[in-house]
C-alpha positions, 0 to 999 in steps of 0.5 A: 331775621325779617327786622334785620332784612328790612332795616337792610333793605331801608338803608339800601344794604339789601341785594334783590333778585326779582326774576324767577330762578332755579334752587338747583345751582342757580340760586348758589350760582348767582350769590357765588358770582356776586361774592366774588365780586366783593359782595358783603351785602345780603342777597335776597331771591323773590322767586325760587322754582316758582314758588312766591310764597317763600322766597330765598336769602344768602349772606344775612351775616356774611361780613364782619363790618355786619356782625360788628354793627348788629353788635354796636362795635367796630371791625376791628374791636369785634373779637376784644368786645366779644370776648368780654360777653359772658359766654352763660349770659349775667343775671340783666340781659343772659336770659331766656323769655318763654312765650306762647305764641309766635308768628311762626305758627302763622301756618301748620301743617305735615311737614314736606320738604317738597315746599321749600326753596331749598338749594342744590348747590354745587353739581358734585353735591350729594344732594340739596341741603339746609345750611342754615338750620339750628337744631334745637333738642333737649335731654335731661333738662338741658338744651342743646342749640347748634348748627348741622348740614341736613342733606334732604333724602325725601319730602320728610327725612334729613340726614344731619352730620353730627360731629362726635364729641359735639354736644348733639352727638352725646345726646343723640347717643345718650337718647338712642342708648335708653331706648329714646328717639331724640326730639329735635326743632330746625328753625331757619331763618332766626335773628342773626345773632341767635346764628351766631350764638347756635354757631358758638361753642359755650357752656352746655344748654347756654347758647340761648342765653349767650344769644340773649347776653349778645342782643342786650335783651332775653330771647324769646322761646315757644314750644312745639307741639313735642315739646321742643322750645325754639326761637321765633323762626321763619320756617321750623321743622319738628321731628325726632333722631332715631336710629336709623342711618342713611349716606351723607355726602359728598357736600362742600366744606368750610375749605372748599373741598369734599367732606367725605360720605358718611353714614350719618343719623336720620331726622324724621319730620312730623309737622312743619310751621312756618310764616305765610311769607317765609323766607328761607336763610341758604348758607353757601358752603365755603361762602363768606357767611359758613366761614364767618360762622365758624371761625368768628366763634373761635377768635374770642375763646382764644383771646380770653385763653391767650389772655391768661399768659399774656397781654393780648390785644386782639385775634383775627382768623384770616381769610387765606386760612379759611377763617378756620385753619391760620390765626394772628395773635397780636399782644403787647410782649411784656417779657420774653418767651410769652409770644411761645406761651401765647401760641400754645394757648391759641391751639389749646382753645381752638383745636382745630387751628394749624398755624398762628403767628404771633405779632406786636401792637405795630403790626395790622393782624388785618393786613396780610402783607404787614402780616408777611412783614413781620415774620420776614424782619423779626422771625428767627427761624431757629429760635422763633417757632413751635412746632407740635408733631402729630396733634389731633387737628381738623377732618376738614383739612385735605392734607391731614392724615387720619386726623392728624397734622403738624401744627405751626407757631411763629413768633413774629414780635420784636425783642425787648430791650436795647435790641428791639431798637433795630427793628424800629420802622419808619413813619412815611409822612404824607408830603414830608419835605 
């Protein structure tokens, strides 16, 4: 990540604060203020609560036109090459290096949360959280790499929300039903494209090696004094998951609403290393960065599972749908009927997802209005959507209800044959005469 900030800060594309501010709301204050603002530029604080030794960042990839070019593609071809990078790797460049050192290590101690700038960052919030953490653990040979909202209970203790059926989860369970605690690394502040790759859901214990397919090289890993291999990081946290439990919550969610409190399990920390600068990553909740990580993730599984039953040609989660909750399939209708198949495998490979519209290769899947246009001009509301009653969707939308909601497909593509000739659109010509 500290590459990544000072290629940035090079090239003029880093946003520097310089004057001491508050962890507590004002740090999220000012990021909030300038995203608004229609600022995709990471967002770098030199002093947080006084503290010069370990200064703060927001929005490492908190765009798409970022993500693309740490990725060597366009904004528009992200999602297309994406989902042709093997989600386990490949024998030249998906695998992992181990290593001894790392500059990580440049100072060990007893862990104390007190020494991080970490925010407080909505005034309903349960408490201060690390947003930007990846939680490493292992069981039975195989590691887990994932990214969890850790609410601070005192100098040494984390609540970690950890979502059933989640890999960490199992892990924990599995850990805590042999009698085990579950040893666990949070490194903060990690390549940028180690978050994504912690943020993606691939085959068990291959998130490192994803990551490493992602940056065309092997990711580094070093272990901790329990054992844990994590990557080099700015700050890591050692600790273990036993069984005790504490509330979690009310925190922010990906829909900027409350998630509701929890009793979630406790992470106990036993030593801390971190670099004699850190620097200390803070995801705003709700913020550009959460949703990119989130949603981003989702667009190549459902190309690669629309692709199955159709030719698509591209994915997108929209911004109106909080990245997470609505999706544009466009494809290249070849026979009638797939539009309905293509709908049916978005919502199988993003479970979450409540509505997708469908569209043809003349539609801008990145322009909401051409969007609109299509279900306005195409769309016959009788014949074109699907509709799936009382499916399992996301606990993060307010108006499901017990987990349940009605999911929506719309086929907004033209028809084949003599028919798609009515819909064919005029060409506006600049200076036509």
């Amino acid at each position: 990540m500290r590459e990544f900030k000072d290629r940035m800060a090079k090239e003029g594309k880093l946003i520097e604060i310089e004057r001491e501010v508050s962890s507590k709301y004002e740090v999220a204050d000012i990021y909030a203020e300038l995203e608004r603002k229609g600022n995709i530029l990471p967002v770098l604080f030199h002093s947080v609560d006084g503290m010069h030794n370990v200064k703060v960042i927001m929005n490492v990839v908190g765009g798409r036109e970022i993500l693309a070019e740490l990725l060597g593609t366009s904004y528009a071809e992200l999602t297309p090459f994406m989902a042709k990078i093997p989600e386990a790797g490949n024998n030249n460049d998906g695998k992992v290096k181990m290593v001894e050192d790392s500059a990580t290590k440049e100072v060990v101690g007893e862990p104390n949360l007190n020494e991080l700038p970490i925010l407080t960052h909505f005034r309903g919030d349960g408490g201060a959280y690390i947003t930007g953490g990846v939680v490493v653990a292992e069981s039975d040979g195989v590691m887990n790499a994932s990214i969890h909202r850790l609410m601070v209970l005192d100098d040494k203790r984390l609540a970690a929300r950890l979502v059933p059926s989640r890999h960490l989860y199992k892990m924990h369970r599995e850990a805590i039903e042999r009698g085990e605690d579950l040893k666990v690394g949070i490194a903060i502040g990690v390549d940028p494209l180690v978050l994504l790759a912690a943020s993606t859901r691939v085959p068990p214990g291959k998130e490192f090696d994803y990551a490493s397919a992602l940056k065309k090289e092997p990711v580094e890993l070093f272990k901790l004094a329990n054992g844990v291999a994590v990557p080099h990081a700015e700050i890591v946290l050692e600790g273990y998951i036993g069984e005790t439990r504490a509330k979690e919550g009310p925190f922010i969610d990906i829909t900027g609403t409350y998630d509701q409190i929890r009793e979630e399990p406790v992470i106990t920390l036993t030593r801390m290393y971190r670099r004699r600068d850190a620097i200390y990553h803070a995801i705003l909740p709700s913020g550009a960065e959460h949703k990119l990580l989130m949603g981003v993730p989702y667009e190549p599984l459902m190309f690669r599972a629309v692709e199955r039953v159709a030719r698509v040609k591209n994915v997108f989660l929209t911004e109106g749908g909080c990245c997470y909750l609505h999706a544009v399939v466009q494809i290249k209708k070849e026979k009638e009927g797939e539009p309905k198949n293509a709908i049916i495998a978005a919502f199988a490979a993003h479970p979450s997802l409540k509505r997708v519209v469908v569209v043809d290769e003349d539609i801008d899947i990145f322009n909401p209005d051409d969007v609109e246009y299509a279900i306005a001009t195409r769309v016959r509301w009788d014949e074109d959507v699907v509709a799936l009653r009382n499916a399992k969707g996301s606990s993060l939308d307010p108006s499901s209800k017990n987990g349940l909601t009605t999911k929506f497909g719309i086929d907004a593509t033209k028809e084949l044959g003599e028919a798609g000739k009515a819909y064919k659109r005029v060409v506006r010509i600049k200076n036509q005469k």
